[in-house]
C-alpha positions in Angstrom: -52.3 18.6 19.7 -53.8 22.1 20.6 -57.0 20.5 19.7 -57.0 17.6 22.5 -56.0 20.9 25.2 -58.7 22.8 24.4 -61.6 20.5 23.9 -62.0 19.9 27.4 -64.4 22.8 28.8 -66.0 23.5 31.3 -69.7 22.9 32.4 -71.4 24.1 34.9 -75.1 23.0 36.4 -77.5 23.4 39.3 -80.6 21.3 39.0 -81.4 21.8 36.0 -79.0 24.2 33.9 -75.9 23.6 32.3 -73.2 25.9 30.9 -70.3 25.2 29.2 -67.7 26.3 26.8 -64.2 26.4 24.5 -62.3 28.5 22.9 -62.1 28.0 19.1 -60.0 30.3 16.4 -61.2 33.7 16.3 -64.3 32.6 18.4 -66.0 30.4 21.5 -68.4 28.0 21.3 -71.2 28.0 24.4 -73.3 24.4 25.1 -76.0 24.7 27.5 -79.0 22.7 27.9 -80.4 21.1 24.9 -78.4 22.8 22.6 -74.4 24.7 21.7 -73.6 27.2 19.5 -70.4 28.8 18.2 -69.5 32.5 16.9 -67.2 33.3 15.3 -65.4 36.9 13.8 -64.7 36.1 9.8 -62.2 38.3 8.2 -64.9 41.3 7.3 -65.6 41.7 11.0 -69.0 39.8 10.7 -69.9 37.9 13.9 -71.1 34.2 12.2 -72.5 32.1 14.2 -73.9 27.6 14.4 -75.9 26.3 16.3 -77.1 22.9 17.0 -79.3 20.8 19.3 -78.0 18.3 21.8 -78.7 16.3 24.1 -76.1 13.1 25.9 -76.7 9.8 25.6 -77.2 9.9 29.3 -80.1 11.4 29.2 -81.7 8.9 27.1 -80.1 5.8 29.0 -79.6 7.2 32.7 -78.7 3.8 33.8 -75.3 5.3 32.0 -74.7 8.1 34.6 -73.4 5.6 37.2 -69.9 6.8 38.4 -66.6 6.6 35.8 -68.8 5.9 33.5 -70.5 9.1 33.4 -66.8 11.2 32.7 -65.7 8.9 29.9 -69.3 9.6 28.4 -69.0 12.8 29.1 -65.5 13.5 27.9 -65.8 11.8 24.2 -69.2 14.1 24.0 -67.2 16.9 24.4 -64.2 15.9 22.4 -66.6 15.1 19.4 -68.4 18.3 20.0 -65.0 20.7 20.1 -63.6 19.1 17.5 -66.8 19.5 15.0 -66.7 23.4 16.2 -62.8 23.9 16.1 -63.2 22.6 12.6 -66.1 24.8 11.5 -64.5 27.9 13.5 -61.3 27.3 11.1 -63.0 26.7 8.1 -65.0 30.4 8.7 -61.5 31.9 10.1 -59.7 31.2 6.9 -62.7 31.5 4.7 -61.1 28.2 2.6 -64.3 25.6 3.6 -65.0 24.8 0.2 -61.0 24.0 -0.3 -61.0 21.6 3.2 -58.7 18.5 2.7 -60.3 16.2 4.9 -57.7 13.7 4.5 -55.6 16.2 5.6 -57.6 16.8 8.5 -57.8 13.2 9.3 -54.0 12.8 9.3 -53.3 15.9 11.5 -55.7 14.5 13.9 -53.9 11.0 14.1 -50.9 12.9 14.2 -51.8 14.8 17.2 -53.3 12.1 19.2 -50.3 10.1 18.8 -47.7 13.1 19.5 -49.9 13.7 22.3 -49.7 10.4 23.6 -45.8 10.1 22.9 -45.0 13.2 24.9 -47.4 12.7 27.6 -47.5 8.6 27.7 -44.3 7.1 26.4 -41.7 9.7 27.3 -42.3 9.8 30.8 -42.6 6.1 30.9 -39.8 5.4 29.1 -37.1 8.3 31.2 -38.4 6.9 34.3 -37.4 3.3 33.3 -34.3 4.6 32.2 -33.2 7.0 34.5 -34.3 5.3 37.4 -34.5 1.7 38.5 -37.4 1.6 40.4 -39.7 -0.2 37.6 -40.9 -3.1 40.0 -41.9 -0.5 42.6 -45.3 0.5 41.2 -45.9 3.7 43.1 -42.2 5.3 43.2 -41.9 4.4 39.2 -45.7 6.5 38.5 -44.8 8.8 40.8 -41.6 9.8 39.2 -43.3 9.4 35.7 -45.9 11.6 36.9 -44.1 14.0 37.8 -42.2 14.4 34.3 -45.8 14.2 32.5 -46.8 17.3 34.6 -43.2 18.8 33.9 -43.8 18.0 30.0 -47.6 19.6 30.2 -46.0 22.8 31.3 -43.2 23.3 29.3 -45.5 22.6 26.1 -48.1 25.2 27.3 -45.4 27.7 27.9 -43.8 27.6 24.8 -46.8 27.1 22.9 -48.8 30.1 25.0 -45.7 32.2 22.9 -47.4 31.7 19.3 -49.2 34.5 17.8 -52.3 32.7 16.8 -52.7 30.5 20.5 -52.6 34.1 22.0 -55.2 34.7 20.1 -57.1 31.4 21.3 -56.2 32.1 25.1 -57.6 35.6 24.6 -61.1 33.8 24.0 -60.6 31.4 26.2 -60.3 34.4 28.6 -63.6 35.7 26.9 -65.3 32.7 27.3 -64.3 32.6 31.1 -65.8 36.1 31.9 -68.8 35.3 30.2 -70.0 32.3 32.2 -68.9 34.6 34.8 -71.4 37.1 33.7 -74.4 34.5 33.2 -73.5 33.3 36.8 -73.8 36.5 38.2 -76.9 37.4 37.4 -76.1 40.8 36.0 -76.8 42.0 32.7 -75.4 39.8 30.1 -72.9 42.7 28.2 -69.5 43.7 27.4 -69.1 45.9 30.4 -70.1 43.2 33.0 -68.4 40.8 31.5 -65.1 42.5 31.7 -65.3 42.7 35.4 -64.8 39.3 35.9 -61.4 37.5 36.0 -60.5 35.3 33.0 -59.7 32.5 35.4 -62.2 30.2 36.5 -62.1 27.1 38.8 -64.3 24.6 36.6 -61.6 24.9 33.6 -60.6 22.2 31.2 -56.9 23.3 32.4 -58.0 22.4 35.9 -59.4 19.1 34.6 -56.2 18.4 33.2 -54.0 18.9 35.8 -56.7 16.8 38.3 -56.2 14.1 35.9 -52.6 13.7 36.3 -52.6 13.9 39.7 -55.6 10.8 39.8 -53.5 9.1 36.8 -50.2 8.8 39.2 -52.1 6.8 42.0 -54.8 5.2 39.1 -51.9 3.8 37.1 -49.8 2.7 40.5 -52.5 0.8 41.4 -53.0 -1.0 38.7 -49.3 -1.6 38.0 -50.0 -3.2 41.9 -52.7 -5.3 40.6 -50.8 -6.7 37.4 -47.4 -7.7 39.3 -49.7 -9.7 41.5 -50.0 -12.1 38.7 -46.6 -11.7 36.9 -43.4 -11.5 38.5 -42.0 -8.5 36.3 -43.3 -5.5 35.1 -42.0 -3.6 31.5 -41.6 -0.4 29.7 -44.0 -1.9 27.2 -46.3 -3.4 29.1 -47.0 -0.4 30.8 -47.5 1.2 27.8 -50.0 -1.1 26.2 -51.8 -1.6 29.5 -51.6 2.3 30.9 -52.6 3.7 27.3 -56.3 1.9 26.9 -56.6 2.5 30.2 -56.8 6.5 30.0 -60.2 7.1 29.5 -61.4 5.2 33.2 -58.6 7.9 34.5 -60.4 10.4 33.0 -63.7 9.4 35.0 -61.8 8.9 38.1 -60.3 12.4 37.6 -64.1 13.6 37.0 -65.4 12.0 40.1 -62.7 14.0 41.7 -63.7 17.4 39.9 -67.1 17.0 41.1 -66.0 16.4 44.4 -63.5 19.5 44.4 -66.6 21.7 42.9 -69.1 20.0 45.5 -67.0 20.8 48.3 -64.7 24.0 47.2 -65.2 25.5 50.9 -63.1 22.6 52.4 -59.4 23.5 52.5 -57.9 20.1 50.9 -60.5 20.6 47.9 -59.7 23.8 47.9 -56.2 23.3 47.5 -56.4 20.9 44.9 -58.2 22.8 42.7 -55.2 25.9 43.2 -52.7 24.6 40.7 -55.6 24.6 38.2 -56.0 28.1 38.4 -52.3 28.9 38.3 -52.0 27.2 35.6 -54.8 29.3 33.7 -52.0 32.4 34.3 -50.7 30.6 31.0 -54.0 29.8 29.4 -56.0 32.7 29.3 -55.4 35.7 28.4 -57.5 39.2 29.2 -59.1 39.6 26.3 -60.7 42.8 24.0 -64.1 44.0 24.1 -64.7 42.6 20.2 -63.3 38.8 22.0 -66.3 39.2 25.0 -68.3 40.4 22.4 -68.0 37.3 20.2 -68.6 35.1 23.8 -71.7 36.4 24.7 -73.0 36.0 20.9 -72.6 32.5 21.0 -74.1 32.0 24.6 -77.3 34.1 23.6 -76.9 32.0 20.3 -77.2 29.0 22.2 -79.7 30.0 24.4 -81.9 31.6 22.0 -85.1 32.4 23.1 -85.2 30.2 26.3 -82.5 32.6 27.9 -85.3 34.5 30.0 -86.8 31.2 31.3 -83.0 30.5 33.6 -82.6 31.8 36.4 -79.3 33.3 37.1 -77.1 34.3 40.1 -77.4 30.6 41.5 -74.7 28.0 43.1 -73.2 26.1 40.3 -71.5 23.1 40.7 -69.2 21.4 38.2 -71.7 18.3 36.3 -69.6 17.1 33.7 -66.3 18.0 31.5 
């Protein structure tokens, strides 16, 4: 289930330039226009790195990059993406590629989409109905269920954050952070510079998260609202077979929302929205060594590659897509 947390990264644009990124074992992965690239520390010390060209299908069809639309786009790209480069980062990591079970890899993936969906989907669901009877009062009953999801997403980063190898993975997420920092700056893309900067950062996939739930409480009480027009009683599993396929327009809503937060971070009720994100990066980064940064800004120049003088740096960015 680590993989669905840390796929979601953060990208940042004005105009014309995007930066992104995700921690991956022993590494970070950097996507900016055009193009992403990972590095990655193997066991020798070496610094590999992968790179590969890019571009969203919104940019082909831009008739695509109407509201809602544009986040669920957006956040399968970069689900595909992170998942291609946690893989590959693993594969360097443990120096076993030529020895990948890919069935194996399939089934741990199933596995952690439906434990995911268990602990975040049909637990809450389910205690609310049963602890509660409120389940014909569509805001009370996703409030309350809402509020256990969060509960649940907490308690699973905190116990998780206490593993020896997701340290390790919030030390580059850390990394990652004070490198787009860095680039953002304008200064001198090094270790030095790059240190200075704090490993949280408002345009997180952490933040994105926690903006989802929030959006999914009033998303899924609406259309709870909607559905009991119709019918005269609402259940445990119909919630769950209707509030399921209905997670990926949350997650545009809760993008629209993240632009809005990013577009607007000098207003007090943005800016208060986006707070619990970055407590909530206390947990998910970690300060991380000069050999961690060092990795980072390998795989942004990697991505850049020779087209790294032509941005300018030290501009605005707002938050574009997940």
């Amino acid at each position: 289930m680590k993989n669905i947390i840390f796929n979601l990264r953060i990208i940042l644009t004005t105009s014309s330039i995007l930066v992104g990124g995700q921690a991956v074992i022993e590494g970070v992965m950097m996507r900016v226009p055009g193009a992403y690239a990972t590095a990655v520390r193997d066991s020798k010390g070496n610094i590999q790195t992968n790179r590969h060209n890019f571009k969203s299908i919104t940019e082909f069809y831009p008739v695509l990059k109407i509201p809602i639309l544009r986040g669920i786009i957006g956040l399968f790209e970069s689900l595909k993406i992170g998942y291609s480069t946690l893989q590959w980062s693993a594969d360097i990591a443990e120096e076993e590629e030529s020895q990948s079970n890919k069935l194996a890899d399939i089934f741990l993936t199933v596995f952690s989409i439906l434990l995911a969906l268990g602990l975040f989907f049909a637990a809450p669901i389910g205690l609310t109905s049963w602890l509660f009877d409120h389940d014909q009062n569509a805001f009370t009953f996703n409030f309350i269920s809402g509020f256990f999801r969060i509960t649940f997403f907490l308690i699973y980063l905190l116990l998780i954050s206490f593993m020896k190898d997701v340290k390790r993975l919030f030390q580059y997420h850390g990394a990652e952070h004070k490198t787009v920092y860095n680039f953002e700056s304008g200064k001198e893309l090094n270790i030095s510079n790059a240190q200075n900067f704090p490993t949280q950062h408002p345009r997180c996939g952490t933040s994105f998260l926690f903006i989802i739930m929030i959006v999914a409480i009033l998303s899924f009480a609406l259309l709870d609202s909607i559905i009991m027009i119709y019918i005269q009683e609402i259940t445990v599993w119909m919630r769950l077979v209707l509030h399921i396929p209905f997670i990926p327009v949350v997650a545009g809503m809760g993008y629209e929302v993240l632009k809005l937060t990013a577009k607007h971070r000098d207003n007090m009720f943005f800016r208060t929205l986006g707070k619990p994100g970055l407590w909530l990066q206390n947990i998910t980064t970690k300060q991380p060594d000069d050999l961690q940064v060092e990795v980072a800004l390998r795989a942004l120049e990697e991505a850049f590659g020779e087209r790294l003088s032509e941005y300018s740096q030290g501009e605005t960015y707002i938050a574009e897509a997940i």
